[in-house]
C-alpha positions as CSV (number, residue, x, y, z in Angstrom):
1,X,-100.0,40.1,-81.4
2,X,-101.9,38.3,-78.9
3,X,-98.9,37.0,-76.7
4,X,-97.4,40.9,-76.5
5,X,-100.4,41.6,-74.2
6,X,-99.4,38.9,-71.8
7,X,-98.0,40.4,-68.0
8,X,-96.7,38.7,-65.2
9,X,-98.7,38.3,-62.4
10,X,-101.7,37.6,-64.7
11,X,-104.4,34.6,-63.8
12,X,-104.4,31.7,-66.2
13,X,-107.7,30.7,-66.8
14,X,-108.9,27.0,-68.3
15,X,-111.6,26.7,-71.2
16,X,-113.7,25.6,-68.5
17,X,-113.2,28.3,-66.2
18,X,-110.4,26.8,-63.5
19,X,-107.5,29.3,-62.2
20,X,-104.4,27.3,-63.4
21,X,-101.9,30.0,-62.4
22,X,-100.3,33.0,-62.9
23,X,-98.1,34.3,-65.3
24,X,-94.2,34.1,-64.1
25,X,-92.8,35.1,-68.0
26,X,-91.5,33.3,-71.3
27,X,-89.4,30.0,-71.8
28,X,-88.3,30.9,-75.3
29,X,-90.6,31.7,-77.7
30,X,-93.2,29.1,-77.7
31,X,-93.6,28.4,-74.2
32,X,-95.1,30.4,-71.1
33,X,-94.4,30.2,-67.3
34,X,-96.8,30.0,-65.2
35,X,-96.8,29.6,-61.3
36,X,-99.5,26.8,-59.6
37,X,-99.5,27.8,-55.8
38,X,-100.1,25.0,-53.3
39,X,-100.0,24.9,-49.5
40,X,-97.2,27.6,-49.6
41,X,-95.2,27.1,-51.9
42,X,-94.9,28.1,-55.9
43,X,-94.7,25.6,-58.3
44,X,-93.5,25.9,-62.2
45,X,-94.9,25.1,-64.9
46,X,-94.9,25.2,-69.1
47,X,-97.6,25.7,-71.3
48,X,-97.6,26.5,-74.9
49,X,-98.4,29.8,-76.0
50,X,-100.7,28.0,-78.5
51,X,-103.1,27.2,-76.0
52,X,-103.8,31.1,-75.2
53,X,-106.6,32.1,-76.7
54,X,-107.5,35.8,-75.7
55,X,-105.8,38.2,-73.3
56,X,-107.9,40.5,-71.4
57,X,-107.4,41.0,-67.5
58,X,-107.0,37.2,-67.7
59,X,-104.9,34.7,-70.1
60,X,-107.7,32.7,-71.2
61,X,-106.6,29.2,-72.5
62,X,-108.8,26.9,-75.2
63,X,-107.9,23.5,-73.0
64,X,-109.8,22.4,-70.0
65,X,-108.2,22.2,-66.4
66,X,-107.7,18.2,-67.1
67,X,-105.9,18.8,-69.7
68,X,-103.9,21.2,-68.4
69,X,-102.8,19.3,-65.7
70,X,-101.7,16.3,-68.1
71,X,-100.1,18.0,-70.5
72,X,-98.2,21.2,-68.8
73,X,-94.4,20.2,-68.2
74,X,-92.8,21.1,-64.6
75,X,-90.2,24.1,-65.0
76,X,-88.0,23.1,-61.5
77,X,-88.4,22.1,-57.8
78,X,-90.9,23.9,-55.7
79,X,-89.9,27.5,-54.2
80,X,-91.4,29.2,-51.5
81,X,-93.1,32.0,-52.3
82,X,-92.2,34.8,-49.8
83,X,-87.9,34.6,-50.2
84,X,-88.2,32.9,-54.0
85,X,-85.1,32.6,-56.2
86,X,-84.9,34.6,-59.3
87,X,-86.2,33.4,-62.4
88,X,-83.6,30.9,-64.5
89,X,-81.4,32.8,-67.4
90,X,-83.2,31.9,-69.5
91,X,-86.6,33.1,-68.8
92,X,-88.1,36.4,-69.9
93,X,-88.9,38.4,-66.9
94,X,-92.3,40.0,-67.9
95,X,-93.8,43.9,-66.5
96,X,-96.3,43.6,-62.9
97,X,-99.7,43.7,-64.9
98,X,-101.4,47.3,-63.9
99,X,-104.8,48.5,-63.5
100,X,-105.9,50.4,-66.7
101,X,-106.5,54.1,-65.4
């Protein structure tokens, strides 16, 4: 499956070629976290696992940036990045992505 090639740490990429984030884990089944850095600080976000439409070194997505940007729902409050909280309970905690040797 598509999804089972997903790793954390991964860029998001838009139909249109925009870094949206990178890969934090899973919110349940359907949903995947991804993290939107900005001046410091990590922010949260949702995004259907429908949207993801390949899975190479990237997570490609078939929706543009713009849409993206609408649609994605915030996960919680901004964190800084270097001394960040764990991840909620309820979030799957996925594997560092590695370089293929």
């Amino acid at each position: 499956m598509i999804i089972d090639r997903i790793r954390r740490d991964m860029s998001v990429i838009s139909a249109d070629d925009h870094c949206v984030g990178f890969v934090c884990g899973f919110e349940g089944e359907n949903s995947l976290r991804i993290t939107c850095i900005s001046e410091g600080y990590g922010y949260d976000h949702l995004i259907p696992t429908a949207w993801v439409t390949a899975v190479e070194k990237y997570v490609f997505l078939d929706k543009t940036i713009s849409y993206v940007l609408a649609n994605w729902e915030h996960a919680h409050l901004p964190r800084m990045l270097a001394g960040s909280a764990p991840p909620p309970a309820n979030t799957t905690t996925l594997p560092v992505q590695t370089e293929a040797a």
